[in-house]
C-alpha positions in Angstrom: 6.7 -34.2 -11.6 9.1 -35.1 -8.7 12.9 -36.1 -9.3 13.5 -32.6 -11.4 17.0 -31.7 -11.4 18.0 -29.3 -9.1 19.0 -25.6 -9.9 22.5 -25.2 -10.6 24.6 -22.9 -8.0 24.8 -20.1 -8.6 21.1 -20.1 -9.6 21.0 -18.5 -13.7 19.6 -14.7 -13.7 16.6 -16.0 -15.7 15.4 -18.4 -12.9 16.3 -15.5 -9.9 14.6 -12.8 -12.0 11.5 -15.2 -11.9 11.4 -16.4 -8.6 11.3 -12.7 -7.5 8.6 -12.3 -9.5 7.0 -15.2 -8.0 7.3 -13.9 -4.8 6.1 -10.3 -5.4 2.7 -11.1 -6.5 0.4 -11.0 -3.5 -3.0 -12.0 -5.9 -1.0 -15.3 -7.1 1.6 -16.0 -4.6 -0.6 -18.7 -2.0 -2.0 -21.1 -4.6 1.0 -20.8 -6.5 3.3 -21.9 -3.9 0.9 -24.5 -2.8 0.9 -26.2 -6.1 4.6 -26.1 -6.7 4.6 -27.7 -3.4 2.0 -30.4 -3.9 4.0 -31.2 -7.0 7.8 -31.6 -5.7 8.7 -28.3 -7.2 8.9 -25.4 -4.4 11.5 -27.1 -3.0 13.6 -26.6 -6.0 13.5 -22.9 -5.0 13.6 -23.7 -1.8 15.3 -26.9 0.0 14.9 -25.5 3.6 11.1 -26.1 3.3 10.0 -29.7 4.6 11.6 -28.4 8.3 9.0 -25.9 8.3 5.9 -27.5 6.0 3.2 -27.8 8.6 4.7 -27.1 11.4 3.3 -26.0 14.2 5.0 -22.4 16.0 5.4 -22.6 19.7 4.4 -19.1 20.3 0.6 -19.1 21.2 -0.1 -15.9 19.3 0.4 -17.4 15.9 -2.8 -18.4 14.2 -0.9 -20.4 11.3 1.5 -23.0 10.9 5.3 -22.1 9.9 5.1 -22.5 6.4 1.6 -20.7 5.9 2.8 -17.9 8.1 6.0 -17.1 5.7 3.6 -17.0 2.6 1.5 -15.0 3.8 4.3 -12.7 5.2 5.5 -12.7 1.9 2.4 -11.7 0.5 2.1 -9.0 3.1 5.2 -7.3 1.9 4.3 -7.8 -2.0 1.3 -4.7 -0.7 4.1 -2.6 0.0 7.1 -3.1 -2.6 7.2 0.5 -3.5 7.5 1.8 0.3 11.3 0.6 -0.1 14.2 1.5 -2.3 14.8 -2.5 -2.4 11.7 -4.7 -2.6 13.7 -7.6 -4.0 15.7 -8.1 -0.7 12.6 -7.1 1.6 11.1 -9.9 -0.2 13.6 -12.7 0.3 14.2 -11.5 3.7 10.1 -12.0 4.7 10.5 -15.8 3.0 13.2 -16.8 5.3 12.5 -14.9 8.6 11.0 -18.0 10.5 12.9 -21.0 8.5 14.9 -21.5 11.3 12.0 -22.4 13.3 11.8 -26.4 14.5 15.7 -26.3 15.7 17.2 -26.2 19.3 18.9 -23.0 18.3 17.5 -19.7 18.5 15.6 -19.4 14.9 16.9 -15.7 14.0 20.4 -17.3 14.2 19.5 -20.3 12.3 17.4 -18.6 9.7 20.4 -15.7 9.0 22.5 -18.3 8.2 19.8 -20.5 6.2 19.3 -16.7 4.3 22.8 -16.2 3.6 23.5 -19.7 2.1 20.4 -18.7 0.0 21.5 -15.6 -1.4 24.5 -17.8 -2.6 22.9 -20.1 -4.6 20.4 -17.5 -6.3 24.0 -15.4 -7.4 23.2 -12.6 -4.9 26.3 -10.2 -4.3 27.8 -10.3 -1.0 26.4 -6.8 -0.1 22.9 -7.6 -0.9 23.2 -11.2 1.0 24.6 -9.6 4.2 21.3 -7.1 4.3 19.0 -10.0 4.0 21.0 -11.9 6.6 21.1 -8.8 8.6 16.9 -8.1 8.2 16.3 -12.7 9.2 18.9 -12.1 12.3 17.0 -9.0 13.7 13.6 -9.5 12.1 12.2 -9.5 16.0 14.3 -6.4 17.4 11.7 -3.6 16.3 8.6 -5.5 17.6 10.2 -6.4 20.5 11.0 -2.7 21.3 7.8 -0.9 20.2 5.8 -2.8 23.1 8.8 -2.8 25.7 10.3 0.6 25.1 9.1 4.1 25.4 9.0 5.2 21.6 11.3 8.7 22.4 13.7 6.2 24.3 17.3 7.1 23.1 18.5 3.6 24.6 16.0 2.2 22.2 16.8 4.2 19.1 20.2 3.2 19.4 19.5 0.0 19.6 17.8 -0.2 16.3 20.4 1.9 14.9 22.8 -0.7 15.9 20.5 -3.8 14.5 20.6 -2.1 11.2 24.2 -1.4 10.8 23.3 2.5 10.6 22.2 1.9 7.6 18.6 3.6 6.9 17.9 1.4 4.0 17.8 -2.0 6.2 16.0 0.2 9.1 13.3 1.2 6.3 13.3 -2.4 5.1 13.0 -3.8 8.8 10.5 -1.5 9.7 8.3 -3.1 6.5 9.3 -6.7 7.1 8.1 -6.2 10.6 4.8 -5.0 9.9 4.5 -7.7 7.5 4.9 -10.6 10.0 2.9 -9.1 12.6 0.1 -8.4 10.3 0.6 -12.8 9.5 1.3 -13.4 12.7 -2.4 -13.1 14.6 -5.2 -10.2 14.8 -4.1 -9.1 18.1 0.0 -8.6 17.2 0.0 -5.7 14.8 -1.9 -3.1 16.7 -2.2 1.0 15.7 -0.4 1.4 19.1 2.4 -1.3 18.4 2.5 0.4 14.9 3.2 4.5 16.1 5.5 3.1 18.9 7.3 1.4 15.6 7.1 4.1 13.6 8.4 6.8 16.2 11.2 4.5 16.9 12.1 4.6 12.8 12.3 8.2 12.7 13.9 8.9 15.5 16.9 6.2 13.9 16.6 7.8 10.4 17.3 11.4 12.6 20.6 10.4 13.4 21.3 9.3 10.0 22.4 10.4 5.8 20.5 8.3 3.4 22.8 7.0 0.7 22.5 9.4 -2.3 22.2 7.9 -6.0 25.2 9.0 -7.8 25.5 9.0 -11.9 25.5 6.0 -13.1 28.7 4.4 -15.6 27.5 4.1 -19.3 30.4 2.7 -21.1 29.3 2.8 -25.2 31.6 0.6 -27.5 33.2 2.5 -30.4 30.8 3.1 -33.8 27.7 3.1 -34.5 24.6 5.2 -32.8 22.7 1.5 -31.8 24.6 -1.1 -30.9 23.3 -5.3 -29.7 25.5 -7.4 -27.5 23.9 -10.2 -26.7 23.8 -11.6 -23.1 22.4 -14.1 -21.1 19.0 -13.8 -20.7 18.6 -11.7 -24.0 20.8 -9.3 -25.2 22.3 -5.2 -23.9 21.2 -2.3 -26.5 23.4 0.8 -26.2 22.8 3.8 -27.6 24.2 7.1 -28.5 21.1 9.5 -29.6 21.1 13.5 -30.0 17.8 13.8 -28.3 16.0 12.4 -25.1 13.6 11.7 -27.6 15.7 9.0 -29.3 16.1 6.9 -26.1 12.6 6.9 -25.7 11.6 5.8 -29.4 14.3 3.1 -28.4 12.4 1.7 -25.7 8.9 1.8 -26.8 9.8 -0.8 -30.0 11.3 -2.8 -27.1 7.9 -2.4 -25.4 6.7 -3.6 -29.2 8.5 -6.5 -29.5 7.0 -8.1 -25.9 10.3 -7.8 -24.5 11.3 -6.6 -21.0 14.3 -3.9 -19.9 15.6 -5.4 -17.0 17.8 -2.3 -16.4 18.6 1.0 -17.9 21.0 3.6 -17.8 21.7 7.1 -19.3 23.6 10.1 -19.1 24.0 13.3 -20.7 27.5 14.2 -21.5 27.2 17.9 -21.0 30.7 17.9 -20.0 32.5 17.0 -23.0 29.5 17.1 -26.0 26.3 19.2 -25.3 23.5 17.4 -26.6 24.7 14.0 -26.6 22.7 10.9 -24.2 24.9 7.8 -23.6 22.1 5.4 -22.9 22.3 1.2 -21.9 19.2 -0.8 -21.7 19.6 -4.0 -20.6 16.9 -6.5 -22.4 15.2 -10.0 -21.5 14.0 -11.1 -24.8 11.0 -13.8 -25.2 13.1 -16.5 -26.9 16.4 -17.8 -26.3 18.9 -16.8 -29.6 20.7 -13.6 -30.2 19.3 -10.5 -31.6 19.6 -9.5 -35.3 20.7 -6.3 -34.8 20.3 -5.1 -38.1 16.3 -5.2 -37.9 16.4 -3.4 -34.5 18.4 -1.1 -36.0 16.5 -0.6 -39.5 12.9 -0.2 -36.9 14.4 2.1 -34.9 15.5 4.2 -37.3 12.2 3.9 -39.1 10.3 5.9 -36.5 7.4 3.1 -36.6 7.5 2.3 -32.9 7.2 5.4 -31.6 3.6 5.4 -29.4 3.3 4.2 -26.1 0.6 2.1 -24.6 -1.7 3.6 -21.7 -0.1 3.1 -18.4 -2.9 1.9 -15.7 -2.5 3.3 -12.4 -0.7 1.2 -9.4 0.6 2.3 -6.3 3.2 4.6 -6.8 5.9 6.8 -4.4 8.3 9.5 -5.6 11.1 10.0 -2.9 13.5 13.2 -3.0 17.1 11.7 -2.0 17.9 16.1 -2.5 15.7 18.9 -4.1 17.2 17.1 -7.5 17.8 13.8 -7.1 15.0 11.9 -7.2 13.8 8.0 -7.3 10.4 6.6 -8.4 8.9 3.4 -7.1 6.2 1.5 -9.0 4.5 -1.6 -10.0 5.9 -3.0 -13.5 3.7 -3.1 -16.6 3.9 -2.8 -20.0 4.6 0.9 -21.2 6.0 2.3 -17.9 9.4 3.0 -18.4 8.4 4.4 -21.6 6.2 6.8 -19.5 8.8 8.3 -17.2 11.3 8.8 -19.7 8.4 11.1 -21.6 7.4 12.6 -18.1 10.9 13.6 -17.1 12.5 16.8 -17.9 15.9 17.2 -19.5 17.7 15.0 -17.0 21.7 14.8 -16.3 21.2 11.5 -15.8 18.9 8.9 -14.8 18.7 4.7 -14.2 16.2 2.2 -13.9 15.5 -1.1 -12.5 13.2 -4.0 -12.0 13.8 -6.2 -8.8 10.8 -8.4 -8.9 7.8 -6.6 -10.1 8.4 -3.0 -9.0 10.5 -0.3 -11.3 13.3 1.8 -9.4 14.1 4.6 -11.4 16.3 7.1 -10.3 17.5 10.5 -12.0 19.1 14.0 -11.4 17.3 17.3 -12.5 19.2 20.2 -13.7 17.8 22.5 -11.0 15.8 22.1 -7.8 12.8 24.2 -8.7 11.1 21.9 -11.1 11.1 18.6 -8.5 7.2 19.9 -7.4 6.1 19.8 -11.1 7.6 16.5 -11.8 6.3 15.1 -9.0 2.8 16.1 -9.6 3.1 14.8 -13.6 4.4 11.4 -12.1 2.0 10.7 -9.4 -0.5 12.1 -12.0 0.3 9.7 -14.6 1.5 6.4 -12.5 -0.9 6.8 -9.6 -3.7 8.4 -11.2 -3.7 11.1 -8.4 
């Protein structure tokens, strides 16, 4: 199986989509890589990888070599995909933290700049390849200052703050990254001490910062029609003009029907101009290559035949309050659970979903603050089984 054409650059959605899937799975992700590697395929994915493929670390406190170490790092941050609002860069950041290991140069600079030229080929935008350049360059900063600094140091805080570009997102995302390495690095790295000193050090950084709050999202619905199909590449984008929440949802449980995946989802209600009315997008991945007849999906939909959702099986799940109304849900992906929040949530102004990897990111804005309690309890109730 060796000699296989090499990805094209940039890297097609499809084959980014999957390798973040790849790389999200914890269970799978060891022998998986392992085989692609014994076969002349990882390097496909990942051309950086004979430098560190058995390669012994200098530092005495690792108990694995290089390339063993980032998989298992890897793996380590695939437990935790919902703690952070961007698993998908967390993820790719925790695969190329140590690549620059077996230079002369010092291997946070070398592995940024291996990072960066990654996020290239795999069609990242610029924005999302400077964070994961950002997280490689300064993947050592918070260890390094939860066993040297007092954790209520200010001199310490603001030099986090200043790793992460005062931006809580990448502090949140280091913070994960970094407890993923220790916990691969040896037995003795990751300690409870070394983890409150880290932690104390995070929210004293976050105190001097405001989180980035989700704002409506742009639904754009072409003229005629209630359902309309464009297809794209991978699959196809339904959007949808309904008179009831109701609608949307009926819309995405025959997509749950079919076998096919939402990839992203948007909707709003235009309150403003006409009461009533949800301007919804869903963005599809479809199980075949070939454009979508539009006028079945149309004829089922109407129909009212796909209307029941599967059971939802509980996985680790976090609701986060950006305000008392704006709110974002993190949870593993499986069939039915998109389906699941749109029936859980309230009359919404708007809301958004997507998949990086294997986790859902769904987002949305209540019409008041006092409901947030209930919703959250419904959520947790149905997602997390708590």
């Amino acid at each position: 199986m060796r000699g296989i054409a090499a990805l094209p650059a940039p890297w097609p959605k499809r084959a980014t989509e999957d390798f973040l899937a790849v790389l999200s799975n914890p269970a799978t992700l060891q022998p998986l890589v392992a085989a692609m590697d014994a076969n002349g395929l990882w390097e496909n994915f990942v051309p950086e990888w004979p430098v560190v493929r058995g390669l012994v670390p200098r530092e005495p406190s690792h108990t694995h070599t290089v390339d063993t170490h980032l998989v298992h790092t890897v793996a380590n941050c695939g437990r935790h995909t919902v703690q952070v609002a961007r698993p998908d860069l967390l993820l790719l950041a925790a695969l190329f933290h140590d690549m620059g290991k077996g230079t002369v140069r010092p291997h946070s600079q070398v592995g940024a700049e291996i990072a960066a030229r990654a996020g290239a080929r795999m069609g990242l935008v610029l924005t999302d390849r400077a964070i994961v350049q950002n997280l490689v360059a300064e993947h050592t900063t918070l260890m390094r200052l939860a066993v040297t600094c007092a954790p209520d140091d200010p001199r310490a805080v603001d030099r986090l703050v200043e790793a992460c570009h005062w931006d809580p997102l990448i502090i949140d995302l280091l913070f994960e990254l970094t407890r993923a390495d220790g916990l691969a690095t040896g037995p003795r790295v990751w300690t409870r001490p070394v983890e409150q000193a880290a932690r104390s050090l995070v929210a004293g950084a976050k105190a001097h910062l405001s989180p980035a709050i989700p704002s409506r999202p742009y639904v754009w619905l072409p003229p005629g029609g209630t359902l309309r199909i464009v297809s794209r590449d991978p699959g196809c984008e339904m959007t949808l003009r309904a008179v009831t929440a109701e609608e949307i949802a009926r819309l995405v449980s025959l997509i749950g029907a079919k076998g096919w995946l939402i990839t992203d989802y948007r909707m709003v209600q235009a309150a403003d101009r006409q009461p009533g009315i949800y301007n919804a997008v869903v963005g599809v991945r479809t199980t075949s290559p070939g454009a979508v007849d539009e006028k079945l999906i149309v004829e089922a939909h109407k129909s009212g035949v796909f209307t029941r959702l599967p059971e939802v099986a509980p996985a680790p799940t976090v609701v986060h309050w950006y305000t008392p109304s704006i709110g974002e849900v993190r949870t593993a992906d499986r069939k039915g659970v998109l389906g699941q929040l749109l029936k859980l949530l309230p009359v919404v102004h708007w809301s958004s979903a997507t998949t990086p990897g294997s986790t859902v990111i769904a987002r949305f804005q209540l019409p008041g603050s006092s409901s947030g309690p209930a919703v959250e309890k419904s959520l947790m109730a149905a997602l997390a089984g708590t």
